[in-house]
C-alpha positions in Angstrom: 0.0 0.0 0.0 1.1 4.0 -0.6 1.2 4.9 2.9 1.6 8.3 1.5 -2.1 8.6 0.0 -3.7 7.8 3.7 -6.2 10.5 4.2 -7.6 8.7 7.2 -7.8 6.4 10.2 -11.0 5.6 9.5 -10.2 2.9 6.8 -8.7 0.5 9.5 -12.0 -0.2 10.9 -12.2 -2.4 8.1 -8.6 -4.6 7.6 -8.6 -7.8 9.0 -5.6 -8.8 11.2 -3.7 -10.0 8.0 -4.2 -6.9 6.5 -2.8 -4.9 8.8 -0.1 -7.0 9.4 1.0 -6.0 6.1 0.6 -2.3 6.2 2.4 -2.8 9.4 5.2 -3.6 6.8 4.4 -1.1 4.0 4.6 1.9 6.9 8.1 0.5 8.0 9.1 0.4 4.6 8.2 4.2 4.4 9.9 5.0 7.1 13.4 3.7 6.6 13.1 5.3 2.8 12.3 8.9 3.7 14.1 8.9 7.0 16.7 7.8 4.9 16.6 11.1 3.4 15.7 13.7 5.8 16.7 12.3 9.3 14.9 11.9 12.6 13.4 9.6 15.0 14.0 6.2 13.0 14.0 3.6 15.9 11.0 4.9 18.3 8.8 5.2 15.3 9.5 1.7 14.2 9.0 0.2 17.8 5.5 1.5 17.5 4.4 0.7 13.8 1.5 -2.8 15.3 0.6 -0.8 18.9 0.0 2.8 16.5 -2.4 0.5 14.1 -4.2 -1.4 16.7 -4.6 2.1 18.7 -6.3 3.3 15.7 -8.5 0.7 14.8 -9.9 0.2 18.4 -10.4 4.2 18.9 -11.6 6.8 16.6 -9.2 9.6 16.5 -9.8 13.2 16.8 -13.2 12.2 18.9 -10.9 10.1 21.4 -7.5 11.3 22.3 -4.4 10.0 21.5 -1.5 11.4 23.6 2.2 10.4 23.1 4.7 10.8 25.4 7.3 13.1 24.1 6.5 12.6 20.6 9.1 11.4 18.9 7.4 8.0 18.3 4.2 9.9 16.6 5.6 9.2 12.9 3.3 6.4 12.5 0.4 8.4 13.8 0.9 10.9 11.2 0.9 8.9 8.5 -2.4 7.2 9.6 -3.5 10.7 10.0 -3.6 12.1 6.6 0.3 13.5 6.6 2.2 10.9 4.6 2.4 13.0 1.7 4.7 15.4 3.6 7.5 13.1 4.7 10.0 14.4 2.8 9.4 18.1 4.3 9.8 16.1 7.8 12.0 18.5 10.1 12.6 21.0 7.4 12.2 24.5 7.7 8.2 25.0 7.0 7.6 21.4 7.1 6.1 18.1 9.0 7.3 18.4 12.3 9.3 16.1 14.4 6.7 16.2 17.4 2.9 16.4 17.4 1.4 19.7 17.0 -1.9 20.9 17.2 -1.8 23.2 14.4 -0.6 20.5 11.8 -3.3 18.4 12.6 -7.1 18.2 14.6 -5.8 14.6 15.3 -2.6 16.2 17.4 -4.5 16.7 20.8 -1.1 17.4 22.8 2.3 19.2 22.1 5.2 17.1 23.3 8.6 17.2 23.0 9.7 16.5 26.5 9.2 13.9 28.3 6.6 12.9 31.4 4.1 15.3 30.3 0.8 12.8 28.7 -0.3 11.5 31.9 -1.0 15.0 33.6 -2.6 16.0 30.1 -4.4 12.8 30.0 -6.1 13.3 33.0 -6.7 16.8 32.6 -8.7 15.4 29.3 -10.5 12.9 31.3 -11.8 15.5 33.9 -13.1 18.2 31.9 -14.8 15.2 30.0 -16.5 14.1 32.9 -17.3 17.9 34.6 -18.9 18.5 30.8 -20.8 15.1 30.6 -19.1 14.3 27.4 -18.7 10.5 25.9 -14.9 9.9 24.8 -11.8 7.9 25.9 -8.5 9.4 26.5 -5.7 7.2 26.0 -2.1 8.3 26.6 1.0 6.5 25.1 4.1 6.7 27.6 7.8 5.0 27.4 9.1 3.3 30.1 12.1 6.0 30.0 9.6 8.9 30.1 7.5 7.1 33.3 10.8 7.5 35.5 9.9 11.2 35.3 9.2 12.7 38.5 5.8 14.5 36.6 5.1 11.1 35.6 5.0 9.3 38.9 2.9 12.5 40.4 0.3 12.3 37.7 0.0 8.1 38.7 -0.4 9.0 42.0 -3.3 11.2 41.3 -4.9 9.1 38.2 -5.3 6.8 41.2 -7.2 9.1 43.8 -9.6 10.5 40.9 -10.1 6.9 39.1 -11.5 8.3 36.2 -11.6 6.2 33.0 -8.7 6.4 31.0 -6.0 4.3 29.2 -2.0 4.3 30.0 -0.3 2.3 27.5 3.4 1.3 28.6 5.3 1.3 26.0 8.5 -0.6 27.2 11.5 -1.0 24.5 14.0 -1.1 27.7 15.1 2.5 26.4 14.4 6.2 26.1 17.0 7.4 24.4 19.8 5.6 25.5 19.6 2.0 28.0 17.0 3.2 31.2 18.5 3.1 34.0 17.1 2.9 37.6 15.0 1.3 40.1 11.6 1.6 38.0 13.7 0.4 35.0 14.5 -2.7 37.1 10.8 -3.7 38.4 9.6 -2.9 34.9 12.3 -5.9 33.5 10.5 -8.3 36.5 7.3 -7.8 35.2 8.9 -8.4 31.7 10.0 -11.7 32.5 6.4 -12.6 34.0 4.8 -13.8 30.8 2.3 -15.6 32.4 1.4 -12.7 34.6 -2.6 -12.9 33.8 -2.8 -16.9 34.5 -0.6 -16.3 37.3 -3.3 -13.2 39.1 -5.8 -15.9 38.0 -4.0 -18.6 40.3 -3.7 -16.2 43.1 -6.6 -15.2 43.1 -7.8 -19.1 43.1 -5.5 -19.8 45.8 -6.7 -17.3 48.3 -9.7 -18.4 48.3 -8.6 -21.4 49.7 -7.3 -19.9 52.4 -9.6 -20.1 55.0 -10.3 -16.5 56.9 -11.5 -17.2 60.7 -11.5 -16.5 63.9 -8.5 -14.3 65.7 -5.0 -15.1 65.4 -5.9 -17.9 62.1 -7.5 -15.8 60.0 -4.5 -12.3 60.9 -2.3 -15.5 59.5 -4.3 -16.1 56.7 -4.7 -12.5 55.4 -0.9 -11.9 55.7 -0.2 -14.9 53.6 -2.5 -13.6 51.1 -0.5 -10.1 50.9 2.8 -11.9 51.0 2.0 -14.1 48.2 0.4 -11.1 46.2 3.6 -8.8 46.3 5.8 -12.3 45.6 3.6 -13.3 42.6 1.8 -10.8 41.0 4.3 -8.3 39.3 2.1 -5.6 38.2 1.5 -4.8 41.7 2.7 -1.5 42.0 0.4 -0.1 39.5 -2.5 -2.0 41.6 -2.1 -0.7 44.6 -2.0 2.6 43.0 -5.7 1.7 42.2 -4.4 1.1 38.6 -6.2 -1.8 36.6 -2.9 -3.7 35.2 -2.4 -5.3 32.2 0.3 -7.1 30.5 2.4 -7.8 29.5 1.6 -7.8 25.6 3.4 -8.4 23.0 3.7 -4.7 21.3 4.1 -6.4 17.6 1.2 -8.6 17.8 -1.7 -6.5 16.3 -4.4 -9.4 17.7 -3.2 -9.4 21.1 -3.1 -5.7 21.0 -6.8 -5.2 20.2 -7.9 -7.6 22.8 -6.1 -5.6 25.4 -7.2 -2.5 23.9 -10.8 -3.4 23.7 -11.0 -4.9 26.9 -9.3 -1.7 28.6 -11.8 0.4 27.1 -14.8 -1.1 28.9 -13.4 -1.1 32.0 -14.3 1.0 35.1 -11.6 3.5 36.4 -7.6 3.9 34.6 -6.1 1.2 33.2 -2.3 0.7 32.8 -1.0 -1.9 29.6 2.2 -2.8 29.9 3.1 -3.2 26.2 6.8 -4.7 25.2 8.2 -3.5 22.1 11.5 -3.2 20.3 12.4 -0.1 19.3 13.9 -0.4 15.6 12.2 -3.2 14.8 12.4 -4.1 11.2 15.7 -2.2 10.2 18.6 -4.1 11.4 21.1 -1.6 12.4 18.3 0.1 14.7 17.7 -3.4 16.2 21.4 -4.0 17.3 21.9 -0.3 18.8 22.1 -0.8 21.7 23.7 2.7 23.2 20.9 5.0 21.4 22.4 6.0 18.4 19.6 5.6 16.4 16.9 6.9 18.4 17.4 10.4 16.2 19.5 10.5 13.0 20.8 12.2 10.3 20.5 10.8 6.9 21.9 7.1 6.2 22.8 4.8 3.8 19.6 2.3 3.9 22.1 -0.4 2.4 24.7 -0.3 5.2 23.0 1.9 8.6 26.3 4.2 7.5 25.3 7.8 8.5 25.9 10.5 5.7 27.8 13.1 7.1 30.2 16.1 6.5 34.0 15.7 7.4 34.1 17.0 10.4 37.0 20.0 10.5 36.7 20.1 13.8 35.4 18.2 17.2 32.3 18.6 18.5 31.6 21.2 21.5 30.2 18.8 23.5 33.3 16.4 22.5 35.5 19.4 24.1 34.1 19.6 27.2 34.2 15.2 27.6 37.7 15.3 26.7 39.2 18.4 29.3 36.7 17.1 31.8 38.4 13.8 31.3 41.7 15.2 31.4 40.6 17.2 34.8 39.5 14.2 36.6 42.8 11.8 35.9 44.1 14.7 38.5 40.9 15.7 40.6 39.2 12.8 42.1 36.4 15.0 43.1 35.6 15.5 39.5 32.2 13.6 38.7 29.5 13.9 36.6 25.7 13.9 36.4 23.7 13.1 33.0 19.8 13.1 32.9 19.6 10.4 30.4 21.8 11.9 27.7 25.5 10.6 28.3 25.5 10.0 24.2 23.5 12.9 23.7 26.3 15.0 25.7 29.2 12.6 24.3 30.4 11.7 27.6 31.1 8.0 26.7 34.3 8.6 27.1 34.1 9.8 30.6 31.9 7.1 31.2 34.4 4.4 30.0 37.1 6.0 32.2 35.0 6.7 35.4 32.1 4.5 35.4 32.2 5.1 39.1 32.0 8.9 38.6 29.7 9.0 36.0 26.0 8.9 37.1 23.3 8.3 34.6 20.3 9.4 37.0 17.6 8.6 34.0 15.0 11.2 32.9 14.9 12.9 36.2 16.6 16.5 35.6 15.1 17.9 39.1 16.5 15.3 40.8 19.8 15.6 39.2 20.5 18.6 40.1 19.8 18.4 43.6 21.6 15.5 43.5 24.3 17.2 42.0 24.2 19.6 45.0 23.8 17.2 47.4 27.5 15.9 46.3 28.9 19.7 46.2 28.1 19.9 49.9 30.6 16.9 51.1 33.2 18.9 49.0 33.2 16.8 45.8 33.0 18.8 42.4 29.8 18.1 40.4 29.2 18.6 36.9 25.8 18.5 35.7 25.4 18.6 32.2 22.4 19.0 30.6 20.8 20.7 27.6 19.3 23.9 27.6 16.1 22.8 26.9 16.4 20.2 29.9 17.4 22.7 32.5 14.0 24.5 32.1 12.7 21.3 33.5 14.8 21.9 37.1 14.5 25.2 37.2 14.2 25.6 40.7 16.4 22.8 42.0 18.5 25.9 40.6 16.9 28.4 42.4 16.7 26.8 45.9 18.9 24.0 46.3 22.3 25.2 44.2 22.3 29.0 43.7 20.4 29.7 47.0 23.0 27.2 48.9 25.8 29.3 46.8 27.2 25.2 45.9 30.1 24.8 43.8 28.1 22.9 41.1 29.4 23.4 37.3 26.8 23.4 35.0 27.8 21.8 31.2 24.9 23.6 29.1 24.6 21.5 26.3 22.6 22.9 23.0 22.8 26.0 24.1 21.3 28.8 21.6 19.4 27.3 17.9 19.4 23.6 17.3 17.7 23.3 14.2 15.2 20.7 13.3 14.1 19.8 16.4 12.5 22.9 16.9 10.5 24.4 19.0 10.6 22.3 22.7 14.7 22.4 21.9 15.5 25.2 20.6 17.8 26.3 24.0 17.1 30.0 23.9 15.7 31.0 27.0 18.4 29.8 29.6 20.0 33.3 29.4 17.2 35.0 30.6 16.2 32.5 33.6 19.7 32.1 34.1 20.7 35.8 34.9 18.1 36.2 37.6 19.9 34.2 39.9 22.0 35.3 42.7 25.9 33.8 42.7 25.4 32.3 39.5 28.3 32.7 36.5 27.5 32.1 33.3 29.6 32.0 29.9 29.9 30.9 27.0 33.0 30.5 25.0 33.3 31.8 21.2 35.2 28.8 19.7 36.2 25.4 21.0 39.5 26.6 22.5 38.1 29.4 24.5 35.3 26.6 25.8 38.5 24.5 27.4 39.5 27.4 29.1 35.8 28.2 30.2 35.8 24.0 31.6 39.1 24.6 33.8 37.6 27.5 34.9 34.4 26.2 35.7 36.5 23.2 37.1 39.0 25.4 39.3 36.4 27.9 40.7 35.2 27.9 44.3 32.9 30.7 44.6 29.5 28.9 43.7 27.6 27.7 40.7 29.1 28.7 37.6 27.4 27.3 34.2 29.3 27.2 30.6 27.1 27.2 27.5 27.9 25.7 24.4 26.0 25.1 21.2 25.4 22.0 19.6 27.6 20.7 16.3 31.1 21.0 15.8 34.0 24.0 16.6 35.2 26.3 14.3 38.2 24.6 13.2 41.1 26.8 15.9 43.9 25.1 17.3 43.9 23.9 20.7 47.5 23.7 21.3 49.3 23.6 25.1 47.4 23.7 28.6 43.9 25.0 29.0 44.4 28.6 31.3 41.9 30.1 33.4 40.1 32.8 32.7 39.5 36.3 35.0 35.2 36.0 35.8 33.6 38.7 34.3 36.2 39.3 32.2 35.7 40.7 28.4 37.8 41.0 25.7 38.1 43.4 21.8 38.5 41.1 18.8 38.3 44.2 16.6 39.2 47.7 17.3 36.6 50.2 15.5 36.1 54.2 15.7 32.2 54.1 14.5 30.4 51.5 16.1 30.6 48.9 18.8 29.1 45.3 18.7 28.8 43.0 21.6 28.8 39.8 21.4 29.4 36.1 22.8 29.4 32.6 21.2 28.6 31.8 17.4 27.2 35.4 17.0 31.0 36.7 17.4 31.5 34.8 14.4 28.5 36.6 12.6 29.3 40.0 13.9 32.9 39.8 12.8 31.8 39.3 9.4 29.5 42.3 9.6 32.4 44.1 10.5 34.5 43.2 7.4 31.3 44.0 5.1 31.3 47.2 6.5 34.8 48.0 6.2 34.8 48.6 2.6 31.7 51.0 3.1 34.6 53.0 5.2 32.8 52.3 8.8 34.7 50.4 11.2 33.2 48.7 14.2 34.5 47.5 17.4 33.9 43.8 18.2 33.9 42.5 22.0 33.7 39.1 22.7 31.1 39.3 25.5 32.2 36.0 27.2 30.6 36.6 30.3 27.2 37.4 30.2 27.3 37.5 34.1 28.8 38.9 35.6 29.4 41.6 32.7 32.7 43.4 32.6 32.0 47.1 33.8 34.5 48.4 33.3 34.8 48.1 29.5 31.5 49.0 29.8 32.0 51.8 31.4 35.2 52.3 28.4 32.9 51.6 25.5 30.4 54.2 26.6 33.1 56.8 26.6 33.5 56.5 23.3 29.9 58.4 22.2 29.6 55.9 19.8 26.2 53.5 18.5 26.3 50.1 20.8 24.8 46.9 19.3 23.9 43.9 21.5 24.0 40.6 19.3 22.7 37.4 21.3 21.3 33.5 19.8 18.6 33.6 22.3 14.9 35.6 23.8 15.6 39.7 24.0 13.3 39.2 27.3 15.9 39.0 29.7 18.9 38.3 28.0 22.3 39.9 27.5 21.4 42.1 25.7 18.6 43.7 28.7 21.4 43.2 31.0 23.6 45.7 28.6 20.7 48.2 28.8 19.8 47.4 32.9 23.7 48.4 33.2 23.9 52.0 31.2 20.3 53.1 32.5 21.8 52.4 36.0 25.1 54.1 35.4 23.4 57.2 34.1 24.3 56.7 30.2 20.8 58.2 28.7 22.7 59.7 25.7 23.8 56.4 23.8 22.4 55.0 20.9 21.9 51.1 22.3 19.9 48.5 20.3 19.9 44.9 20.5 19.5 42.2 18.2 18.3 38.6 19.1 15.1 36.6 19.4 11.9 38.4 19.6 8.5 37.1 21.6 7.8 34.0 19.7 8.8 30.5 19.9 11.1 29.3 16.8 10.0 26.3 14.7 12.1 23.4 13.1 14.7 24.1 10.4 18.3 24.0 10.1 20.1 26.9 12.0 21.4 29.2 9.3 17.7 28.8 7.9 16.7 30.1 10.8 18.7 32.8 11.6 18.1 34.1 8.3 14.5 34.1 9.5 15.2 36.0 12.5 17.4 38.2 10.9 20.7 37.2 13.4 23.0 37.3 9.7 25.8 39.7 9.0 23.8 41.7 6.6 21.2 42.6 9.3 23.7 43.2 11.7 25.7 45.6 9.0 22.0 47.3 8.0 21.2 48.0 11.7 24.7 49.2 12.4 24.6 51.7 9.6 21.2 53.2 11.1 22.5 53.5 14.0 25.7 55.5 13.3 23.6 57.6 11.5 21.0 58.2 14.5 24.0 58.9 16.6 25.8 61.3 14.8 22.5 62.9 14.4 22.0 63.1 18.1 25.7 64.6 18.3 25.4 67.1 16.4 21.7 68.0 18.7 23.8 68.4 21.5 26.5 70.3 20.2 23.9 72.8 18.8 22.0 72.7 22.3 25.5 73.1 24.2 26.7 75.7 22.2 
């Protein structure tokens, strides 16, 4: 079948078993083609290619609502739901989008993108259903990685208290996206291993009966020998005692099996949890034998091979910088260790890993209780590094309010994916740590403008003792420097001139230095010449070139990847206005109040107007206004 001419669920009512068994293999088919092409979530979608179809034929989608998880396994949903046709826009600037939206589709009930979130919605669904006496089931789709979420585990506690009707499916593939770690993790693989686990409750409950239940200390005897042999033989306990109907396990590629379960949850009273195993890759070989995560999101690849089509890389990968110098720190500093929400291979810390497996702790999708954790270890004098992408760290924000910056702990915080990181989009897109991040009391924060200067900013992070201090970096590779000698440290709040100008001055920190500069040499051959500071320290800021630069009377641009709201750039402004410079022309460039969509970066900076030619347009207006107000001055001086 042309997956790509679905217009529809509805046709699934329809299929028998069979057929769907081979669609099952048509849409798997699809995906490794285009994917092939354009990149993504390869593995996750084809984990979920039987439970998808039997979800759809037992439900009727937009009427009931489908939530998934984080999202990245919706693929298969989107295809059933009218969007195969635009595949090969997936993740492209103005195209299909990675994660479920609710403007692509009236079948998209729930954004996602992080993880832990569909149970709380869910529920949410279920109670306005029921306060508006409406008819409709809600159903929400959540990996075993995602359900070690602290949001996750609250929402279970309090789908139990309401007991309204709704549908957790468990979608266990023994990864997020890399190997689950944890305690849940563990009693999830007991319950794997049960695969007799409804003839078993059956037996119990056969057995107990048999018990006999009288009179004093006999029948106290009796009744703890029923609870003992409940917890010993019936795995899905815990999700029963959480007043949790449990079901499972079921095989997640056996459509039949699936729509029993299904159709049996759905006339059942209260929630109902089934535990679904799957394999995530399942039907592309080099997806199946992953076993570290590396294709749970990917670039193009050979279909022939799994090889992954890439540029030479000139030079290593930020994130590759900081593993190796934190590496390098820790064969002298046994304090050194490091804390990873679930992305060691996101973050490239294998190699750290390998080294210091006792130093390296993987606390799962938990990002709140890493950092905590993370300050928990800074109090006993050990030196924590949490690293985590932007986008993650919203998630814990105030573990960084109250436990770390509050506490003044000497936790280092790796910000991974820091500024635009293309076709992810939206949910990833690590532009608003700046402004959350400056608010804090006896917090540091940098960000380095090539790989070299982000070594220095690591053994400065490493060596400093005055409190939390965070080093951004963007995601992809370096710009190509040398990084020759030791790594030095650097003076906090320190600032330093790339490019000495008489007309203008531009501030700025990270990639943007790179897009300034050029700005600066278009310029130059209209006969303006701009300053360039690399802004390494958006906090503290360094006053006194501040205080140098304002001296000079001349236009001062602020240049940031990331929100205006907050950022660097206000905390320019914040500084002038309270040093009493009214007389300045001071503009800033950066991210305006919107959310930015999927597409690769340089698309989208184009779209936001962060390029050198808007930088060199502003500038020259700016001069212009400047010299205007000059010469108002003079005349009102005069």
């Amino acid at each position: 079948m042309d997956v790509s001419t679905i217009k529809n669920p509805k046709f699934l009512k329809k299929l028998s078993v069979d057929q769907m068994t081979e669609l099952a293999d048509d849409i798997r088919s699809f995906l490794i083609q285009k994917l092939s092409k354009t990149g993504g979530h390869l593995a996750p979608n084809l984990g979920v290619v039987e439970l998808t179809l039997a979800l759809h034929k037992v439900f009727h989608s937009p009427v009931d609502k489908l939530i998934w998880d984080v999202g990245h396994q919706s693929y298969v949903h989107k295809i059933l739901t009218g969007r195969g046709d635009q595949f090969d826009t997936l993740r492209q600037h103005k195209g299909l989008c990675g994660f479920p939206k609710r403007s692509e589709s009236k079948h998209d009930v729930w954004e996602t993108g992080h993880s832990s979130t569909s149970l709380s919605a869910a529920l949410g669904m279920a109670v306005a259903r029921d306060l508006k006496h409406e008819h409709f089931d809600v159903v929400a789709v959540i990996g075993d990685g995602a359900l070690t979420g602290g949001m996750a585990l609250e929402a279970l506690n309090d789908i139990g208290h309401q007991n309204r009707n709704m549908i957790i499916v468990l979608n266990d593939n023994e990864m997020s996206i890399a190997p689950n770690v944890g305690a849940l993790h563990n009693m999830l693989n007991r319950i794997r291993s049960a695969n007799k686990y409804n003839r078993a409750k059956e037996d119990l409950e056969y057995l107990m009966k048999k018990i006999p239940a009288f009179g004093g200390k006999l029948a106290s005897v009796a009744e703890g020998l029923k609870d003992r042999l409940k917890y010993l033989l019936v795995s899905g306990v815990f999700f029963e005692e959480l007043g949790i109907t449990y079901l499972g396990p079921v095989d997640g590629h056996n459509i039949n099996a699936l729509i029993d379960n299904l159709n049996y949850a759905q006339k059942r009273k209260g929630p109902v949890l089934i535990h679904v195993l799957t394999q995530k890759g399942k039907g592309y070989r080099p997806a199946e034998m992953d076993e570290i995560g590396t294709w749970h999101g990917t670039g193009p690849y050979k279909i022939e091979s799994g090889a992954f089509i890439k540029p030479a890389a000139l030079a290593p990968a930020y994130s590759q910088v900081v593993n190796d110098e934190l590496q390098e720190l820790a064969r002298h500093d046994e304090r050194i260790v490091v804390v990873s929400p679930a992305m060691v291979v996101g973050s490239k810390l294998e190699g750290f890993a390998q080294e210091f497996p006792d130093r390296l702790f993987d606390v799962g999708i938990a990002e709140q209780h890493a950092a905590t954790f993370a300050a928990g270890l800074a109090t006993q004098n050990m030196k924590p590094v949490l690293s985590i992408y932007s986008t993650f760290m919203q998630r814990a924000y105030d573990q960084l309010v109250h436990d770390l910056c509050r506490q003044n702990l000497n936790v280092v915080l790796a910000v991974d994916r820091a500024g635009l990181v293309g076709a992810d989009g939206e949910t990833h897109q690590g532009v608003f740590d700046i402004g959350f991040l400056r608010a804090l009391p006896n917090l540091v924060v940098m960000m380095g403008k090539d790989e070299s200067e982000l070594r220095n900013m690591v053994y400065t992070a490493i060596h400093y003792n005055k409190g939390p201090i965070a080093v951004r970096y963007p995601r992809g590779n370096g710009i190509g420097v040398p990084m020759k000698g030791k790594p030095e440290a650097l003076t906090i709040g320190s600032w330093e001139v790339l490019r000495d100008g008489t007309d203008a001055t531009v501030l700025a920190f990270g990639p943007m230095l790179q897009v300034a500069v050029a700005a600066a040499k278009q310029l130059e051959s209209e006969g303006f010449h701009l300053s360039i500071v690399n802004a390494r320290f958006i906090k503290p800021m360094d006053g006194r070139m501040l205080d140098q630069i304002a001296k000079q009377q001349t236009p001062i641009l602020t240049v940031e990847e990331g929100m205006l709201a907050g950022g660097f750039g206000s905390g320019v402004l914040e500084y002038y206005h309270d040093h009493g410079v009214h007389d300045l022309v001071i503009e800033r460039m950066g991210i305006e109040d919107r959310f930015v969509e999927h597409g690769s970066v340089k698309e989208l900076l184009n779209e936001l107007g962060l390029t050198a030619e808007q930088i060199a347009h502003r500038v020259k207006k700016m001069i212009h206004e400047q010299t205007h107000r000059n010469q108002l001055r003079k005349v009102f001086t005069s």
